[in-house]
C-alpha positions as CSV (number, residue, x, y, z in Angstrom):
1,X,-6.5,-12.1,-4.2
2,X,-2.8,-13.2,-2.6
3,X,-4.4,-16.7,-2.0
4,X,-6.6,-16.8,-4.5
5,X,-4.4,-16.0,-7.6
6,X,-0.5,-17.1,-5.4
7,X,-0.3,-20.1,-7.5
8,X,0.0,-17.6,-11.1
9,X,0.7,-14.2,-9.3
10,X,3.4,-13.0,-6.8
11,X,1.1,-10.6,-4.5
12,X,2.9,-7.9,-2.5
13,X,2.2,-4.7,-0.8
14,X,4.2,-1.9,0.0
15,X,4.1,0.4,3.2
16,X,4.3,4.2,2.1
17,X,4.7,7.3,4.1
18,X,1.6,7.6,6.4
19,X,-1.5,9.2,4.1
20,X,-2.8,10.8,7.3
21,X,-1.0,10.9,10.4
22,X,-2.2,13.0,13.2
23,X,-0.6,16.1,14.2
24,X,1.3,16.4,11.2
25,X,0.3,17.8,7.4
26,X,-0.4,15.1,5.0
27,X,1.7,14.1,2.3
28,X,-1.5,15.1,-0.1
29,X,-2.6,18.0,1.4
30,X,-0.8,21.4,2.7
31,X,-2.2,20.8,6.5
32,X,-3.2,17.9,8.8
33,X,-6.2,15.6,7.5
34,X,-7.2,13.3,9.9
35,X,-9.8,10.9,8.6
36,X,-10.4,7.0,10.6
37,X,-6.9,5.9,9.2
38,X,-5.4,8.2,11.7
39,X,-6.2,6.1,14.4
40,X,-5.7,2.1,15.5
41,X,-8.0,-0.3,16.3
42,X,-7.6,0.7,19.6
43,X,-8.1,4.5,19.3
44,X,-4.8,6.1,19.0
45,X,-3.3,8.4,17.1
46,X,-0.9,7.2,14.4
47,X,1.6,9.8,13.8
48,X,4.3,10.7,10.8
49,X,7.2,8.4,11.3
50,X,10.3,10.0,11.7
51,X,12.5,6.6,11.7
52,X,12.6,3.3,9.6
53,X,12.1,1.9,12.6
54,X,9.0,3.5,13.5
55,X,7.5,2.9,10.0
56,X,8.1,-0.8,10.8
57,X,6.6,-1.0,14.0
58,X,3.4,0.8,11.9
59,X,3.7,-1.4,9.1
60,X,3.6,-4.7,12.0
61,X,0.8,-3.4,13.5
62,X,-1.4,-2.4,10.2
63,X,-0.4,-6.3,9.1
64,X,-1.6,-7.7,11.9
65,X,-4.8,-5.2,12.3
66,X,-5.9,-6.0,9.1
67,X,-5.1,-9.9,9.2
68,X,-2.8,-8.9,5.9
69,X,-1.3,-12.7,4.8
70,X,0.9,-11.7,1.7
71,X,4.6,-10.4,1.6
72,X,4.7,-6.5,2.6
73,X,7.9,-4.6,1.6
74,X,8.2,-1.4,3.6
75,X,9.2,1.6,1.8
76,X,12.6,3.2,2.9
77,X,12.3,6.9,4.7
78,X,13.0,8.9,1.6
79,X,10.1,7.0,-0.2
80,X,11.8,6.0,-3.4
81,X,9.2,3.4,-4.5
82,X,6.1,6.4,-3.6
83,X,8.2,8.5,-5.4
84,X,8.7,6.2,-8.5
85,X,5.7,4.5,-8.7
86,X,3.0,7.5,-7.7
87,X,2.4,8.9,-4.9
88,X,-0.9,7.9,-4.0
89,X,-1.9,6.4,-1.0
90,X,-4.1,3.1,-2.6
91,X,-2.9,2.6,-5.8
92,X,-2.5,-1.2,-7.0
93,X,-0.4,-2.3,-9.7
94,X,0.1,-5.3,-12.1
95,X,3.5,-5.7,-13.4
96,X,4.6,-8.2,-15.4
97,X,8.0,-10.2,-14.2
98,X,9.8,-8.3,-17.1
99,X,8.9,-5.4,-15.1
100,X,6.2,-4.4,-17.7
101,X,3.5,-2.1,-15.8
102,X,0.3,-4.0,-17.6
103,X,-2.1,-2.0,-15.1
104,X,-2.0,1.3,-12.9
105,X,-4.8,2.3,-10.6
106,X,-4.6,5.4,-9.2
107,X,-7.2,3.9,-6.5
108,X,-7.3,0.5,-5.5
109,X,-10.6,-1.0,-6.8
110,X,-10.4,-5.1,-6.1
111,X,-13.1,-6.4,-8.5
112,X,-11.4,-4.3,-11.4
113,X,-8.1,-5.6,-11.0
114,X,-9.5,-8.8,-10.6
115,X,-10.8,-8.5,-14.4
116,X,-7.4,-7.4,-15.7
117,X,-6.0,-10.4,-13.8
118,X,-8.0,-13.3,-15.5
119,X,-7.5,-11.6,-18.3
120,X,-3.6,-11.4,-18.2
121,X,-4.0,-15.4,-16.9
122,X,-6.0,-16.5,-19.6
123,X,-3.5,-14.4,-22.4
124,X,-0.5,-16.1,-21.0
């Protein structure tokens, strides 16, 4: 959607805190659930950071893993924009540039937003 809709739309992401880091509990569970996101491409772990450092490195890697070409802002240790905005680990926004939150999805689902999108292009 970032070069599809960058001409009418600024498209970012955010890096959170790590949804499922191995050898660590999960933000969204009271023990460690490891799923395939606690691994790279290459097979290791990825683990909790415990720096803003580290959480960059992480957020480098994922961008260039998953060939990511929009901005990505990375979230600051304490987690103020998880905090603020939900803490979910997939949820997608459209905000308008008044700040106005026009959509929340609690799970990113692509086609959807694309709906509200056109729609919010075509109203305005």
């Amino acid at each position: 959607m970032y070069s599809k809709y960058s001409e009418e739309l600024h498209v970012v992401i955010v890096y959170i805190i790590e949804p499922h880091p191995s050898g660590s509990i999960s933000p969204y569970s009271d023990k460690e659930w490891p799923l395939s996101y606690s691994k790279d491409q290459e097979g290791n772990s990825i683990f909790q950071p415990q720096t803003y450092d580290e959480r960059l490195v992480l957020a480098q890697k994922t961008i260039k893993e998953q060939g990511i070409e929009c901005p990505v802002l990375v979230d600051e240790m304490d987690n103020p924009i998880w905090c603020t905005y939900g803490q979910g680990p997939n949820m997608a926004y459209l905000i308008r540039s008044d700040g106005e939150i026009i959509v929340k999805q609690i799970w990113n689902d692509p086609p959807k937003m694309e709906e509200f999108i056109l729609a919010y292009i075509i109203r305005n």
